[in-house]
C-alpha positions as CSV (number, residue, x, y, z in Angstrom):
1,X,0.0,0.0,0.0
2,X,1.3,3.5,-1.0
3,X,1.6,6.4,1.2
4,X,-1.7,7.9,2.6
5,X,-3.0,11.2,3.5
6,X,-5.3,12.1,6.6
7,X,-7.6,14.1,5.8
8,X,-10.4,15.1,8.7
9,X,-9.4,12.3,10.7
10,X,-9.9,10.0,7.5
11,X,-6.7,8.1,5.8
12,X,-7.0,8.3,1.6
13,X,-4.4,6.8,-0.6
14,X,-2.2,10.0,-2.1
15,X,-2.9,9.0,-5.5
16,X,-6.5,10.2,-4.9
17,X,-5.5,13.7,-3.9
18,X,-3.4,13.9,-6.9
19,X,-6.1,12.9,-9.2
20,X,-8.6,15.4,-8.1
21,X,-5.6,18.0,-8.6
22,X,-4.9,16.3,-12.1
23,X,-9.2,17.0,-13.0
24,X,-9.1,19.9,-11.7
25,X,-5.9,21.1,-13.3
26,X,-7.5,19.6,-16.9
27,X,-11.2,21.5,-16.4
28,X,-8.9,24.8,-15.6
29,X,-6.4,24.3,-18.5
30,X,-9.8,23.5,-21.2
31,X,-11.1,27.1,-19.4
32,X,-7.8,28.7,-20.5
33,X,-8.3,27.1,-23.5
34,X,-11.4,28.3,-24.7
35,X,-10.4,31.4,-23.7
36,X,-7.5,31.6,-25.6
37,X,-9.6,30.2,-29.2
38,X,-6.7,27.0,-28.9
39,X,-9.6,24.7,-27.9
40,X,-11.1,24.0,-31.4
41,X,-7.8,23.0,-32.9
42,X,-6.8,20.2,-30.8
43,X,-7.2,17.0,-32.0
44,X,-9.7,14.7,-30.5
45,X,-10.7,16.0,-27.3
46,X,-11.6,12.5,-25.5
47,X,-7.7,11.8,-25.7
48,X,-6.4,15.3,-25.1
49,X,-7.9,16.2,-21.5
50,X,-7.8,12.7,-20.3
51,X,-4.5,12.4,-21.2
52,X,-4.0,15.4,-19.3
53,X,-5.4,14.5,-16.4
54,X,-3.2,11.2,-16.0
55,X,0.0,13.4,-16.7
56,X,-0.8,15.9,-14.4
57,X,-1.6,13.0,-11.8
58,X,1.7,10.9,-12.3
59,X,4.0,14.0,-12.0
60,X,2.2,14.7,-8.6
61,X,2.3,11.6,-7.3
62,X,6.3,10.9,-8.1
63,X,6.7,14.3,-7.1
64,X,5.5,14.7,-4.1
65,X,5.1,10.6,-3.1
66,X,8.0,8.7,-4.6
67,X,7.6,5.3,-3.2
């Protein structure tokens, strides 16, 4: 089992905290997009945020909680 975080008295596996920071970091960057007109000329969307999400997850997680 991988290193855990206590959060309100509760214990969750760190990989969880980084992938709610990896979604959130995805819905923020697709905001930025949008705003910036880049959105409509990425490729297919269903791979490109997804993808972002797991990067943005792995690099937190061996960042912060290399095992």
């Amino acid at each position: 089992m991988g290193p855990q975080i206590n959060i309100i008295g509760s214990f969750f596996p760190s990989w969880m905290l980084c992938l709610l920071i990896g979604i959130v970091a995805a819905l923020l960057t697709r905001l930025l997009f949008i705003r910036t007109g880049i959105d409509p000329y990425l490729g297919p969307r269903a791979l490109v945020y997804p993808s972002l999400v797991v990067l943005v997850t792995l690099v937190l997680w061996v960042a912060f909680f290399r095992v």
